[in-house]
Structures are given as C-alpha cells and as structure tokens.
Kinemage of the C-alpha trace (Angstrom):
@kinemage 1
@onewidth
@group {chain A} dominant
@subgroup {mainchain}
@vectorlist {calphas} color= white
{ca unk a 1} P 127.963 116.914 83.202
{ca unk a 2} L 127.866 119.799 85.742
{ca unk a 3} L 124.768 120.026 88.057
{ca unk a 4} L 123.719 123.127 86.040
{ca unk a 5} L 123.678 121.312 82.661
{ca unk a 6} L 121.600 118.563 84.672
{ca unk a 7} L 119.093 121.046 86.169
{ca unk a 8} L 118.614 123.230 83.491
{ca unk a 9} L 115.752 120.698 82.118
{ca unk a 10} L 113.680 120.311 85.096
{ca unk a 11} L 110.624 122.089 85.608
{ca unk a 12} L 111.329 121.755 89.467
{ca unk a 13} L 114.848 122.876 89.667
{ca unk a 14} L 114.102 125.667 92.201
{ca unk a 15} L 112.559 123.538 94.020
{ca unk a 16} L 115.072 121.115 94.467
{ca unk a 17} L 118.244 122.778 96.396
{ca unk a 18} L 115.584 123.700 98.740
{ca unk a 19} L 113.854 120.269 99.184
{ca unk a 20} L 117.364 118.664 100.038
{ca unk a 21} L 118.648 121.270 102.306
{ca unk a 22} L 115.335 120.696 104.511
{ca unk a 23} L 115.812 116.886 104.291
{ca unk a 24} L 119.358 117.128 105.796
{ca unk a 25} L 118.271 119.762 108.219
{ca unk a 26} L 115.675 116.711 109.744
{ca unk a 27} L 116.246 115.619 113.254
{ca unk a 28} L 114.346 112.809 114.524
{ca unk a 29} L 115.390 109.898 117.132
{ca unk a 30} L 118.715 107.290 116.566
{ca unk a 31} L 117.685 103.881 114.841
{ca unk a 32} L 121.375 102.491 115.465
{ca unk a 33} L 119.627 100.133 118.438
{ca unk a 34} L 116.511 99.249 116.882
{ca unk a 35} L 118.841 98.213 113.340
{ca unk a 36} L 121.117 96.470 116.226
{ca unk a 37} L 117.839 94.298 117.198
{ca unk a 38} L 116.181 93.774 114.347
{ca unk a 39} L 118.492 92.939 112.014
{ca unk a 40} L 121.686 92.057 113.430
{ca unk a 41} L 120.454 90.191 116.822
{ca unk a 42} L 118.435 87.210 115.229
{ca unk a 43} L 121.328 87.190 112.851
{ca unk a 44} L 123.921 86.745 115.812
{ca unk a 45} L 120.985 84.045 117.525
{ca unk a 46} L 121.181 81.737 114.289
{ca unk a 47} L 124.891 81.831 114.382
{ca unk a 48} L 125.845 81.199 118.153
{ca unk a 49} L 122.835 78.878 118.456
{ca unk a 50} L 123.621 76.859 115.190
{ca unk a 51} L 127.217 75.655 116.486
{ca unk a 52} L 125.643 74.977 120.169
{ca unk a 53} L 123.264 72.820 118.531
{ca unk a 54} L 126.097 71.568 116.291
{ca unk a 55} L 128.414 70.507 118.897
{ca unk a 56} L 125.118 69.366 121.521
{ca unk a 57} L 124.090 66.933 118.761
{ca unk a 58} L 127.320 65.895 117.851
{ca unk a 59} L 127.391 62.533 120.571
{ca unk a 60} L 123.102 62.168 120.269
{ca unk a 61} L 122.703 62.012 116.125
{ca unk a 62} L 124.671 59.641 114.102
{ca unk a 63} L 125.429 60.966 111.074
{ca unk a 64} L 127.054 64.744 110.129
{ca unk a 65} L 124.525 65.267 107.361
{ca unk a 66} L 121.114 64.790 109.784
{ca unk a 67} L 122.933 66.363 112.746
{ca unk a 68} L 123.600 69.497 110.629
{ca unk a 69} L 119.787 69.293 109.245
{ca unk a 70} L 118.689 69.245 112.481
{ca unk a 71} L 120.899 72.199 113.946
{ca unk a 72} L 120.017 74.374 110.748
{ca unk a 73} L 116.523 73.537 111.805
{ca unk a 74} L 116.428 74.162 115.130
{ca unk a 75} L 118.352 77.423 114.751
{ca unk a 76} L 116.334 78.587 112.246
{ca unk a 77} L 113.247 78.291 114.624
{ca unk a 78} L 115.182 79.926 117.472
{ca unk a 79} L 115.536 83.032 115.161
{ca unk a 80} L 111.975 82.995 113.921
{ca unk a 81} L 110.782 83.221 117.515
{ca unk a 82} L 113.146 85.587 118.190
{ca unk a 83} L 112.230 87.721 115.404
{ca unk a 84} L 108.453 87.359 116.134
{ca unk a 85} L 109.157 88.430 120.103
{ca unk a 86} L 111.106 91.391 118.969
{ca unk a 87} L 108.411 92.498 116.426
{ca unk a 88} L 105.966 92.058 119.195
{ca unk a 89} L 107.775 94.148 121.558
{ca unk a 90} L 108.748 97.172 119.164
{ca unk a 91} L 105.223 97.068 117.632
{ca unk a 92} L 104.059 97.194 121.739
{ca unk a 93} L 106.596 100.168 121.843
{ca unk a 94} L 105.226 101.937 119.207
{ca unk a 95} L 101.980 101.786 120.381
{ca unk a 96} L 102.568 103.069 123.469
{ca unk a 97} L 104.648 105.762 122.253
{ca unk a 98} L 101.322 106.716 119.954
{ca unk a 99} L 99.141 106.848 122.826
{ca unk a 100} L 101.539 108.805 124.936
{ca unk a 101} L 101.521 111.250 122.188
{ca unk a 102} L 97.753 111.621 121.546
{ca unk a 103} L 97.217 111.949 125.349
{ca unk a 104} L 99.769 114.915 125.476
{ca unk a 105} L 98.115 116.300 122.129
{ca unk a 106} L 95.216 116.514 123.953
{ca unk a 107} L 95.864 118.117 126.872
C-alpha cells in the first residue's frame, strides 16, 4: 500500500508530513551518557561484582549452591544502591539545571 493510499483516509493528513518534519528537525542535548549510567552501569556493577563475590566466597561458604545465593544477593544489593545513588544524583542534576534556568528566565 503506497503512503498515498494510506493517507488518503485521514482527516489529519496535511497535518502529518509537517508534524514529522518538525520532530526530526528537534535538537536538544545527547542522552548517550546518561543511557550509559543508568542503564548499562548497574548492569556492568551486578556482573563484575557477582564473580568477585563468587570467587571471595568460594574458600569462606561451603557449599556452591549457598555461596552462589549469597553472591546473587549481595550483588543484587550493590546494584540497588547503585541505582538509588545514581537516581539521586541525576534527579540533584536536574534540579539544579531547573533552577539555573528559572534564575536566567528571570533576569
């Protein structure tokens, strides 16, 4: 189906081409860092922390099931506190970034 047999229905197909064309014409900042530290960092913590914890309890806990337990568990915390810090700092971010903004607005 060609885009004119598509649009040819819509009550808003003028509206459309014009709507998209602005959308790709929007600049705003890069989120490749912020995706880097939000997502992928506490993703990277769980992994390199679960095999230090792996191979730290490896001589202390008898046992591979409760020594892999354990690890998973104490990984798992190490990412939730890392994903609470980093929340607190980008929501401290944002804030100032907000307040930078309104004091420039009114000046």
């Amino acid at each position: 189906m060609s885009e004119k047999e598509f649009c040819s229905d819509c009550s808003q197909n003028h509206d459309c081409k014009t709507i998209y064309e602005h959308m790709g014409k929007t600049r705003g900042p890069s989120v490749v860092w912020r995706v880097f530290w939000v997502f992928l960092f506490p993703i990277v913590v769980f992994i390199v922390s679960l095999c230090v914890f792996e191979r730290l309890l490896a001589e202390s806990v008898a046992g591979e099931s409760p020594r892999t337990v354990l690890s998973f568990l104490i990984s798992l915390g190490l990412s939730v506190v890392c994903v609470t810090v980093l929340s607190f700092i980008f929501k401290r971010t944002v804030q100032e970034k907000d307040r930078c903004s309104l004091k420039e607005a009114d000046h």
